[in-house]
C-alpha positions as a Python dict, from the first residue, in 0.01 Angstrom:
ca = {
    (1, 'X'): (0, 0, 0),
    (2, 'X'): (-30, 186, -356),
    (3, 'X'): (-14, 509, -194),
    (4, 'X'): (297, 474, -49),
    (5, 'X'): (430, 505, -386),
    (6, 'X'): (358, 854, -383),
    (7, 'X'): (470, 956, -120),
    (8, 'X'): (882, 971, -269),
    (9, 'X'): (901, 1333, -259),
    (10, 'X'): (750, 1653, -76),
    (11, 'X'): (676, 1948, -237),
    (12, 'X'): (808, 2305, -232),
    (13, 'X'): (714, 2672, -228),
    (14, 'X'): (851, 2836, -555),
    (15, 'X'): (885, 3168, -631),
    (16, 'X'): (962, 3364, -963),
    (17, 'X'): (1294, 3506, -755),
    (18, 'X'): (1535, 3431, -1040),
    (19, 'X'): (1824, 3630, -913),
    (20, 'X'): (1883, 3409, -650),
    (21, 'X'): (1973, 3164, -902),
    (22, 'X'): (2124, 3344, -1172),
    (23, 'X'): (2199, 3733, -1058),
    (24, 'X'): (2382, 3840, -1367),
    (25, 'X'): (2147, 3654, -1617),
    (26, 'X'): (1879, 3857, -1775),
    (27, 'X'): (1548, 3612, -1901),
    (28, 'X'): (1473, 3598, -2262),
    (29, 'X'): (1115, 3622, -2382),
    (30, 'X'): (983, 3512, -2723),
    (31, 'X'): (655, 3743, -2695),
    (32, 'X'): (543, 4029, -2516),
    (33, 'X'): (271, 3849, -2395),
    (34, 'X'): (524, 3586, -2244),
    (35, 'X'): (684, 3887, -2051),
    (36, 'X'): (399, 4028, -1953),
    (37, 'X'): (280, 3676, -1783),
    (38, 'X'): (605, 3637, -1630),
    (39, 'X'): (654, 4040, -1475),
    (40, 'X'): (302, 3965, -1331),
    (41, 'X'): (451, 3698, -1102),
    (42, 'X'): (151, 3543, -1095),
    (43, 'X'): (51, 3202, -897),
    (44, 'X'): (-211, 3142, -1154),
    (45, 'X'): (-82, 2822, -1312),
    (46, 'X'): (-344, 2866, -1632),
    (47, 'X'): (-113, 3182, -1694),
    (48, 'X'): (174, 3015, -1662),
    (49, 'X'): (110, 2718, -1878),
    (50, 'X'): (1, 2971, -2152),
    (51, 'X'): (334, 3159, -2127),
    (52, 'X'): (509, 2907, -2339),
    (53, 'X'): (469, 3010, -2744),
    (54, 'X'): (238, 3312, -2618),
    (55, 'X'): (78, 3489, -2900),
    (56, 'X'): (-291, 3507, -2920),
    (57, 'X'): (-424, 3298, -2604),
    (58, 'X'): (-771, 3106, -2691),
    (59, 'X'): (-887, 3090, -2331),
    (60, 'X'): (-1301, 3082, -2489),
    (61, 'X'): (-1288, 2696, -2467),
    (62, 'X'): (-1126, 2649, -2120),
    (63, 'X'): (-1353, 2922, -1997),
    (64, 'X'): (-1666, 2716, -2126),
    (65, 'X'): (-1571, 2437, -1950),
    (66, 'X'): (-1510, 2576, -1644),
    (67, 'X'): (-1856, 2681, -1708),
    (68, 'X'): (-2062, 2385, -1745),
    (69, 'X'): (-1844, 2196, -1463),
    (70, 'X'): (-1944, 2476, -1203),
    (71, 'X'): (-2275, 2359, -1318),
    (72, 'X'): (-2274, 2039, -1273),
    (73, 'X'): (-2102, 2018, -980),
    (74, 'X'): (-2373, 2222, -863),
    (75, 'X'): (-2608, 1922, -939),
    (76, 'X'): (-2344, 1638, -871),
    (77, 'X'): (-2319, 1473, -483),
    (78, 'X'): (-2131, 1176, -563),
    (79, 'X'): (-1749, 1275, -621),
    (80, 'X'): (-1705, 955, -790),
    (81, 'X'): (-1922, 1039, -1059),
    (82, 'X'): (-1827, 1425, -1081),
    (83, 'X'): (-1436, 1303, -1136),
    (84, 'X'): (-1551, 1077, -1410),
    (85, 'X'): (-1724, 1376, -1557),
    (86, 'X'): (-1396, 1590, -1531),
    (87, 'X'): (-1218, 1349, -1693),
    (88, 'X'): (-1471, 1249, -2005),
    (89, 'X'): (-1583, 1642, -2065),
    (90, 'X'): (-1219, 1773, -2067),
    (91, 'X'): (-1125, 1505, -2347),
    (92, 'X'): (-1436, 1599, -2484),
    (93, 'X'): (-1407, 1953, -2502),
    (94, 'X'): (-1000, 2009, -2503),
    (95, 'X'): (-818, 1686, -2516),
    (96, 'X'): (-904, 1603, -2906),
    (97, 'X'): (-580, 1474, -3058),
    (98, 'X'): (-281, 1294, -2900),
    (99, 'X'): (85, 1507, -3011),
    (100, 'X'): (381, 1422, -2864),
    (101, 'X'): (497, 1746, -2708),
    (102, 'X'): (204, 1989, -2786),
    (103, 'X'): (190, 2261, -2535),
    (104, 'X'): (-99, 2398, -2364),
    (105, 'X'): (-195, 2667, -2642),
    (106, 'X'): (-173, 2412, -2917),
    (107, 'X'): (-485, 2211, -2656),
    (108, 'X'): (-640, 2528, -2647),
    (109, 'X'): (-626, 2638, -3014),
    (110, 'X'): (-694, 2289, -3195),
    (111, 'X'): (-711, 2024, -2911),
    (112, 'X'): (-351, 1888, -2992),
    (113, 'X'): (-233, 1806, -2618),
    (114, 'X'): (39, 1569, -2463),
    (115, 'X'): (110, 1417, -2126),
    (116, 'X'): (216, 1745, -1992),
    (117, 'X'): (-58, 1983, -2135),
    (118, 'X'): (-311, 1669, -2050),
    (119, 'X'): (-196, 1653, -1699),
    (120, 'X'): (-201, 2008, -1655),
    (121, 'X'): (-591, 2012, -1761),
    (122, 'X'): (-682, 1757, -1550),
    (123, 'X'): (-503, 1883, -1279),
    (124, 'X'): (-616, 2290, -1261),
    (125, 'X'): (-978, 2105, -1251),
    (126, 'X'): (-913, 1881, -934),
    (127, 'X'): (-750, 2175, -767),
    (128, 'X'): (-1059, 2408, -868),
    (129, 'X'): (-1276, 2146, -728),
    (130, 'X'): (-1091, 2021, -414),
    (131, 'X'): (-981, 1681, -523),
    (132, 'X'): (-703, 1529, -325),
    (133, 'X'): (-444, 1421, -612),
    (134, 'X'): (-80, 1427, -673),
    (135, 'X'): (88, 1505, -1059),
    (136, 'X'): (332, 1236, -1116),
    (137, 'X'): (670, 1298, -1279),
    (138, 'X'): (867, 985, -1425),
    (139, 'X'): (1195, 949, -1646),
    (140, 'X'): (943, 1090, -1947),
    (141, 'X'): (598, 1070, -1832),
    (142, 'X'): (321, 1230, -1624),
    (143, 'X'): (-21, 1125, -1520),
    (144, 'X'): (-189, 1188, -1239),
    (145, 'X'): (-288, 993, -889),
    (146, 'X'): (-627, 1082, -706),
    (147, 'X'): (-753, 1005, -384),
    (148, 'X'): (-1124, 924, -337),
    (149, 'X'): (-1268, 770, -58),
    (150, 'X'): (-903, 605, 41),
    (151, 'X'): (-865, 436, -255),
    (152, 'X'): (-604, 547, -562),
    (153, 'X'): (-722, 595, -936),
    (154, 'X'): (-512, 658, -1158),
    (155, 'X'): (-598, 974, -1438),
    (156, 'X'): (-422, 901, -1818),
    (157, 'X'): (-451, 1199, -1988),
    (158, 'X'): (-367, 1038, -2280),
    (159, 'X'): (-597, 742, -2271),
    (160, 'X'): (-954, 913, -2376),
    (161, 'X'): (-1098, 574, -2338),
    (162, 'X'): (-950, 334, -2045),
    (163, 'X'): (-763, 665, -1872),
    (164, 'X'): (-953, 650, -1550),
    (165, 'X'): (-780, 352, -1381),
    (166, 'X'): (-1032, 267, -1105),
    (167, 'X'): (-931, -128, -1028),
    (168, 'X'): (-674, -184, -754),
    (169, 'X'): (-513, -419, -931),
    (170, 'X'): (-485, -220, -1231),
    (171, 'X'): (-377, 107, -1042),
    (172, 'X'): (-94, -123, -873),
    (173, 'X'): (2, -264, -1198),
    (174, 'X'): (25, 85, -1379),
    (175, 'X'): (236, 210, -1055),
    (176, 'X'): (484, -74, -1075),
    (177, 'X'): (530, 15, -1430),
    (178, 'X'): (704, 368, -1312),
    (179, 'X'): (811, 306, -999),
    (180, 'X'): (1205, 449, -1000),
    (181, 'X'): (1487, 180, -890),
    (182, 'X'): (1747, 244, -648),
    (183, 'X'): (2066, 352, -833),
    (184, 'X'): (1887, 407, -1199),
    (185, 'X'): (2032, 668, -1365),
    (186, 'X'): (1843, 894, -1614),
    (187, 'X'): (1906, 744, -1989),
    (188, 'X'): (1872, 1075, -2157),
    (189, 'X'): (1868, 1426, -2101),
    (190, 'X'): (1715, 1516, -2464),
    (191, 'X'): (1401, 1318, -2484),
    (192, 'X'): (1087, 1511, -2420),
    (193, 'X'): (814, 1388, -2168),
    (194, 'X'): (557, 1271, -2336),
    (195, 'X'): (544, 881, -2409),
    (196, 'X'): (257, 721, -2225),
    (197, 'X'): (413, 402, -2370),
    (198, 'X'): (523, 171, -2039),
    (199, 'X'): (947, 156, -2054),
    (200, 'X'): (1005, -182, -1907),
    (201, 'X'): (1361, -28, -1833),
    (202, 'X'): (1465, 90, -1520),
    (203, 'X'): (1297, 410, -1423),
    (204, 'X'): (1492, 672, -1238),
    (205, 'X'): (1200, 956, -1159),
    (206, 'X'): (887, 892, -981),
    (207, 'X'): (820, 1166, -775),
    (208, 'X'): (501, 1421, -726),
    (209, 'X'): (532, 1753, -890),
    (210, 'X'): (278, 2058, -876),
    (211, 'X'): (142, 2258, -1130),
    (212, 'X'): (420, 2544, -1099),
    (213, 'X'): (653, 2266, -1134),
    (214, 'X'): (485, 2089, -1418),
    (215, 'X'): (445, 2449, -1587),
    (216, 'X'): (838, 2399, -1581),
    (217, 'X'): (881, 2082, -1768),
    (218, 'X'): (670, 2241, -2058),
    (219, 'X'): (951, 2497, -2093),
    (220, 'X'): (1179, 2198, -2024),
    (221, 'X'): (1037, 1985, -2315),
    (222, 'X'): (1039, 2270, -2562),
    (223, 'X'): (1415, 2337, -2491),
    (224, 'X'): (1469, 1967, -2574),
    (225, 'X'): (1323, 2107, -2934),
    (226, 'X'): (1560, 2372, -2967),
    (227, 'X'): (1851, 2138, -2870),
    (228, 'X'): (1811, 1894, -3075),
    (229, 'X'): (1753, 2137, -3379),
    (230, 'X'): (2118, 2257, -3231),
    (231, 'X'): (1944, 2606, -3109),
    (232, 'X'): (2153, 2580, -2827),
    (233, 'X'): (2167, 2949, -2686),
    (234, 'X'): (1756, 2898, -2726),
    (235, 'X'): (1758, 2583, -2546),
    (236, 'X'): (1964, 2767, -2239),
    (237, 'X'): (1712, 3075, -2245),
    (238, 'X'): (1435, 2848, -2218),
    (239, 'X'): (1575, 2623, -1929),
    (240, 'X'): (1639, 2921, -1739),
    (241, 'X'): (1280, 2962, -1715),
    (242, 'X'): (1231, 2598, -1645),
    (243, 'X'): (1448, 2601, -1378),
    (244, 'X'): (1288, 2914, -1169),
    (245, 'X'): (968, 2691, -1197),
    (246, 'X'): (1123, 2377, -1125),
    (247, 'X'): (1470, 2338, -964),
    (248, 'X'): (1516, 2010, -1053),
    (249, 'X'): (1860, 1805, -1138),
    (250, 'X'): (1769, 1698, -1480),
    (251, 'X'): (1668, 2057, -1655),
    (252, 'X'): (1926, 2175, -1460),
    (253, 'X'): (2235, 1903, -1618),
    (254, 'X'): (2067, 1988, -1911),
    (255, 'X'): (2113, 2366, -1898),
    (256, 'X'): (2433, 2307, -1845),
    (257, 'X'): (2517, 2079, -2169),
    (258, 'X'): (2291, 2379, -2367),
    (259, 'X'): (2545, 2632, -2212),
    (260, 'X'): (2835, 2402, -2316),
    (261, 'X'): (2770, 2339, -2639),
    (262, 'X'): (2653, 2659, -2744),
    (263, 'X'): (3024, 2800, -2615),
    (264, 'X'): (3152, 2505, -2883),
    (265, 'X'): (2941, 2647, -3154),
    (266, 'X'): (2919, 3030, -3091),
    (267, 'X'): (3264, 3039, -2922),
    (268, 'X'): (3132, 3278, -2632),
    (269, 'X'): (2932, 3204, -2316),
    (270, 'X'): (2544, 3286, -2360),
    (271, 'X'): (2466, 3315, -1993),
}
């Protein structure tokens, strides 16, 4: 069946305990505002996904959806019809412009979102409103996977029109596309998620993340920036972050190379 697709990998409690992964490393913050997101611990992943680039925070627009989908859900039986609404509005009202690797405060400040910032959306809205779904994480993708009445539809954040995949055969064929094979390795470590385009080559990653986690591979795609401008002792600051979020092998191979090549450039270790 489709949904045994996602069902690859389990998810875990996270904290913000960074010394049990790096006791001697301090974390870097670009803004105040950043550190005072992160010193509040907080589970609230809205916070989290505004800590990356966090100036001035334009929450008026989220906060006006939230509104009128309270309100209509207040109106709506049919779930159906309610997750179709979720899905139109939020392009409507956030989702304006397709960037590849916007972050959450560019959505909220101009509507310039990505796969991850998309997903994100879409996702703090089916957990407000008690939608059974799964974010899915591939080799440099993420969508999302619902659950209605047994049946699987898919949720492409980056498809305004076509992006709620309702057909079985459709959902299958869009599953297939990302499905990881046995023994793929990941073919780079420095390109972003963010390409809804299908890869016809062999996937490595296919696995359900959650919003802590995904608030991770934001910080992981914007290291990717700072790498490949060679701002390696950036890049490494920013995956350290990533990797308290999201413990995962690839930000953590790539923290590594960061660390290693800054050492090459600056000649000293910037952990």
């Amino acid at each position: 069946m489709i949904l045994t697709y996602l069902m690859i990998f389990g998810l875990s409690n996270f904290t913000f305990a960074q010394e049990e992964l790096y006791p001697n490393e301090e974390l870097f913050f670009e803004t105040q505002k950043e550190e005072s997101i992160w010193k509040e611990g907080t589970s609230d992943p809205l916070k989290l996904f505004t800590a990356v680039h966090a100036n001035e925070i334009h929450e008026q627009k989220w906060n006006e959806l939230i509104e009128e989908l309270d309100h209509k859900r207040s109106k709506t039986k049919s779930d159906y019809n309610f997750l179709r609404h979720i899905f139109q509005k939020s392009h409507k009202s956030l989702l304006k412009t397709y960037v590849k690797h916007s972050t959450f405060n560019d959505m909220l400040l101009d509507g310039k979102f990505d796969c991850v910032s998309g997903s994100a959306t879409l996702g703090m809205l089916l957990d407000r409103y008690g939608f059974d779904y799964n974010i899915i994480e591939t080799d440099f993708h993420v969508f999302i996977a619902v659950t209605l009445d047994r049946k699987t539809i898919i949720l492409e954040s980056t498809l305004p029109i076509g992006g709620m995949i309702t057909r079985p055969s459709d959902v299958q064929a869009y599953l297939e596309s990302y499905k990881a094979v046995e023994f793929a390795q990941l073919s780079s470590l420095t390109q972003r998620l963010g390409n809804p385009e299908i890869d016809l080559s062999d996937n490595a990653i296919f696995r359900k993340v959650s919003l802590t986690q995904l608030a991770g591979l934001q910080y992981y795609n914007d290291a990717i920036t700072h790498f490949n401008e060679q701002s390696f002792g950036l890049a490494s600051k920013q995956l350290s972050k990533a990797i308290i979020l999201y413990d995962s092998e690839r930000i953590k191979n790539l923290r590594e190379l960061a660390i290693e090549q800054a050492y090459n450039v600056y000649g000293y270790d910037v952990k």
